[in-house]
C-alpha angles and dihedrals in degrees: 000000000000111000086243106068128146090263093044103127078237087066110028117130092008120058095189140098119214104233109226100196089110093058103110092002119069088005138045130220101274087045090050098043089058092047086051094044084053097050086053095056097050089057093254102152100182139071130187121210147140142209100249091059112137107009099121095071118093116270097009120114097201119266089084097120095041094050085052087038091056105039086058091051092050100047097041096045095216097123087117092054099054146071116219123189115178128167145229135198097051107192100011101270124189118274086358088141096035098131086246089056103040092042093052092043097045090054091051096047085048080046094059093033084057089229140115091224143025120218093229136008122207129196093224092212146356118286099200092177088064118084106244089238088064098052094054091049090055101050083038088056091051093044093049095049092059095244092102113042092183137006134225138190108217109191101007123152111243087248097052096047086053097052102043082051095054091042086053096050095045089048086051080236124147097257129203108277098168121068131193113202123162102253138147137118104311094027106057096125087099112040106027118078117024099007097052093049094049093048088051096044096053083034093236096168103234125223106189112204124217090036088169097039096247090303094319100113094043085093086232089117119079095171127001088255075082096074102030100122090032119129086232104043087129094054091047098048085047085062096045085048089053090054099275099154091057091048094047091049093059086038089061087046100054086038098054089050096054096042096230135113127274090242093057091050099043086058098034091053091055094047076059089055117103115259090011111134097173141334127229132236141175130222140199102184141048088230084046084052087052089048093062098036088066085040090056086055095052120102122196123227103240087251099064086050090059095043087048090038081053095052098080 
């Protein structure tokens, strides 16, 4: 069974990761540091982030997030309370896990974290260039050499996941027993069905990222002119094309009669899920930090998590 699981000490008491991937983006340091602070306090222990993030925002070069990610770390001294993943191979570039690649990446992520090792190291996305034996030999290597304590797969096919696996086992290599698949209440296509059995049954501990839909099932939004200007506008139309409005809808409706927020009962529906260890989400505020940390807490009767599995 993958280290991370829901009972590790990292995670006890609160089954979340904090998603780093606003760090740098939609909020600045001191903005991240406060949101970090925050996480601390609640008694949150892990972090997800990646090397790209956030490369997508003009003038920023990726390593953002880590950089912010590190100086907190530092001049808090809480590294040894806290578990880091962190990525690389965003996209699926070419050649992106070749050894070469993975080893000189790896060494500049633990450069901007400030470390000398990360808690779990993820490939991003499938490089489908690289032989898979190449691939293996370069997580085991990081595993081996103490900078990378456990490896994960983000993104990867259901196939995929299985062969490189197999291919790890065979070799007697450490093998990637997290994955990281995009999965909550109005986006279930890629991770429900084959994927999640498989995970289950090899016992590879699963962090979903987007637990909350980019802010959809937060229940905020009323019609998509909400989000209009929104720096996710794309994410959030993608959730109302996979039948957001009906979800949300049954969502409101668990969440009135237990008197608690959407966004309590959205997590709190995926820590329910079978192989989930933890979501992820992702937080702006201090107060938003305070938000997840009770949803993290909330455990669903069996009969709201039939009425949430139906509303798909």
């Amino acid at each position: 069974m993958a280290d991370i699981s829901g009972d590790h000490p990292a995670l006890a008491g609160i089954p979340l990761v904090l998603g780093g991937n606003v760090f740098g983006w939609t909020i600045d340091r001191d903005g991240s540091f406060a949101v970090l602070d925050a996480f601390y306090e609640a008694g949150g222990r892990m972090i997800d982030t990646a090397e790209g993030y956030s490369n997508w925002v003009p003038g920023n070069k990726g390593g953002e997030s880590e950089a912010l990610i590190g100086e907190w770390l530092e001049s808090r001294g809480v590294r040894a309370d806290m578990r880091i993943g962190t990525k690389t191979g965003q996209g699926g570039p070419p050649g992106a896990l070749k050894p070469e690649a993975v080893a000189a990446a790896l060494e500049g992520s633990l450069e901007r974290l400030r470390t000398d090792y990360v808690d779990l190291y993820y490939a991003h996305r499938d490089d489908r260039t690289t032989p898979l034996e190449e691939v293996v030999s370069a997580y085991d290597e990081a595993f081996r050499s103490g900078k990378a304590r456990e490896l994960g797969a983000s993104n990867y096919t259901t196939e995929r996941l299985g062969e490189v696996t197999d291919l790890a086992a065979s070799m007697k290599a450490c093998g990637f027993t997290v994955m990281q698949p995009l999965y909550n209440l109005v986006d279930r296509q890629d991770y429900e069905g084959a994927l999640q059995e498989l995970c289950v049954q090899r016992e590879i501990a699963v962090l979903p990222y987007y637990g909350l839909a980019s802010g959809f099932l937060t229940g905020k939004y009323r019609k998509a002119e909400d989000w209009a200007d929104s720096s996710r506008a794309f994410s959030l139309d993608q959730a109302v094309a996979n039948g957001g409005w009906d979800v949300l809808k049954v969502l409101r409706e668990v969440s009135d009669e237990l008197g608690v927020a959407c966004t309590h009962v959205a997590l709190a529906w995926l820590n329910s899920q079978p192989g989930i260890a933890a979501p992820l989400a992702s937080a702006t505020t201090p107060a938003q930090v305070a938000d997840l940390a009770a949803a993290a807490c909330l455990e669903l009767a069996p009969e709201h998590v039939q009425r949430l599995n139906a509303a798909k």
